[in-house]
C-alpha positions in Angstrom: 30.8 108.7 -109.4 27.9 108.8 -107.1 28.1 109.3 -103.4 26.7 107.0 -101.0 23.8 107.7 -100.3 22.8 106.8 -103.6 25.3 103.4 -103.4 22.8 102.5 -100.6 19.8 103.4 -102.5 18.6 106.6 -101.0 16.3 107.7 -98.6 14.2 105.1 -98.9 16.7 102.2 -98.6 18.5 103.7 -96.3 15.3 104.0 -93.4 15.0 100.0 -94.4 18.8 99.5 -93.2 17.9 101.9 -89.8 15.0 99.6 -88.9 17.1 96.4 -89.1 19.4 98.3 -87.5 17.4 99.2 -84.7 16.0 95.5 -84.4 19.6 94.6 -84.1 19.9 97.2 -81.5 16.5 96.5 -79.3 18.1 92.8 -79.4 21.3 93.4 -77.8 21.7 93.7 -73.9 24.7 95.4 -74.1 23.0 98.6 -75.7 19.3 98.4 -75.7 18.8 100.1 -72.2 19.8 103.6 -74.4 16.6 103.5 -76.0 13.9 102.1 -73.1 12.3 105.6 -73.0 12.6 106.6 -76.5 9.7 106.8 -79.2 11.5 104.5 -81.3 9.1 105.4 -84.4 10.5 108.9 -83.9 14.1 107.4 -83.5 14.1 105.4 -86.8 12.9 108.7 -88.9 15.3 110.9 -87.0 18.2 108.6 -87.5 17.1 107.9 -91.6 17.4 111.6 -91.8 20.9 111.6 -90.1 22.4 108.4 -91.7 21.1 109.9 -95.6 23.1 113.2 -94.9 25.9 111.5 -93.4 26.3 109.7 -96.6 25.7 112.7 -99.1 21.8 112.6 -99.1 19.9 115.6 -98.6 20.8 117.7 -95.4 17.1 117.2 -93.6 18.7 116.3 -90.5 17.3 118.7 -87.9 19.0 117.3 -84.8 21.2 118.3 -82.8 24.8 118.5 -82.5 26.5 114.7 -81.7 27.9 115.7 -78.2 24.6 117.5 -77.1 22.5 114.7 -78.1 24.7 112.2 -76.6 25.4 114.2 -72.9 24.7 112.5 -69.5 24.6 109.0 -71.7 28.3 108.1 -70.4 28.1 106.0 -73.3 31.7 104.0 -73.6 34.0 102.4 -76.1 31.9 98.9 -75.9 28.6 101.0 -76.3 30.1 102.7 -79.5 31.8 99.5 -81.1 28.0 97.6 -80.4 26.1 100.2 -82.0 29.3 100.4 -85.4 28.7 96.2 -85.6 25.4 96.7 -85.4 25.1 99.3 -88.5 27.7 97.2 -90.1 25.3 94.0 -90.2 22.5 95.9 -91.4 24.6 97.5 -94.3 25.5 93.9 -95.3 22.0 92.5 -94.7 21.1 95.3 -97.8 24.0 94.4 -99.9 26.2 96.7 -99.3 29.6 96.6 -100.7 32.8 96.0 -98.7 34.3 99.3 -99.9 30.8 101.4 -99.7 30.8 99.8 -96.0 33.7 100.6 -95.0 34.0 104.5 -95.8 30.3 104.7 -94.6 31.8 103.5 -91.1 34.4 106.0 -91.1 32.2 108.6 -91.2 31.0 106.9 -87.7 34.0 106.5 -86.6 34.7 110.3 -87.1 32.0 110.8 -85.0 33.5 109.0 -81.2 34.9 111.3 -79.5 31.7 113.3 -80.3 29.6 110.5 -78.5 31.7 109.3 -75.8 32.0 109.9 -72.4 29.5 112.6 -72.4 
């Protein structure tokens, strides 16, 4: 059975699904002020790195941890369920299946008390 990272197509699928993602992102008032001083070229490659290994890819994230990254953000519970929607669409926009989806977003969701209130 393979992982999913290669359900979502690998690397190279996976940076398509982070730049519809980020459009979705940019759109929304709710979250965009996050990102108004960040090189968002830089962002998108940073965060394809991330998302692959997160899903069984390659380990070439080099970022931090998720509770350094995120401190002095104060992001909350809307910010975090924004940003999940938001990946969620894109996933579906590429195809994704339900199931695939679903335990991709878990291994978000594992990730909240990382992000929030920090």
């Amino acid at each position: 059975m393979s992982n999913l990272y290669d359900k979502f197509g690998g690397e190279e699928n996976i940076s398509k699904v982070v730049d519809y993602f980020y459009d979705l992102v940019l759109a929304d008032q709710k979250v965009n002020a996050f990102f108004e001083n960040t090189d968002m070229e830089k962002q998108r490659r940073h965060q394809t790195k991330f998302i692959s290994f997160a899903l069984g890819g390659p380990n070439n994230y080099s970022g931090g941890a998720m509770a350094k990254v995120h401190e002095g953000m104060n992001l909350q519970p809307e910010h975090f369920d924004a940003i999940v929607r938001h990946l969620r669409a894109a996933l579906e926009h590429f195809g994704g299946k339900e199931e695939d989806i679903a335990a991709a977003l878990d291994k978000v969701e594992s990730l909240r008390n990382d992000i929030l209130y920090k």
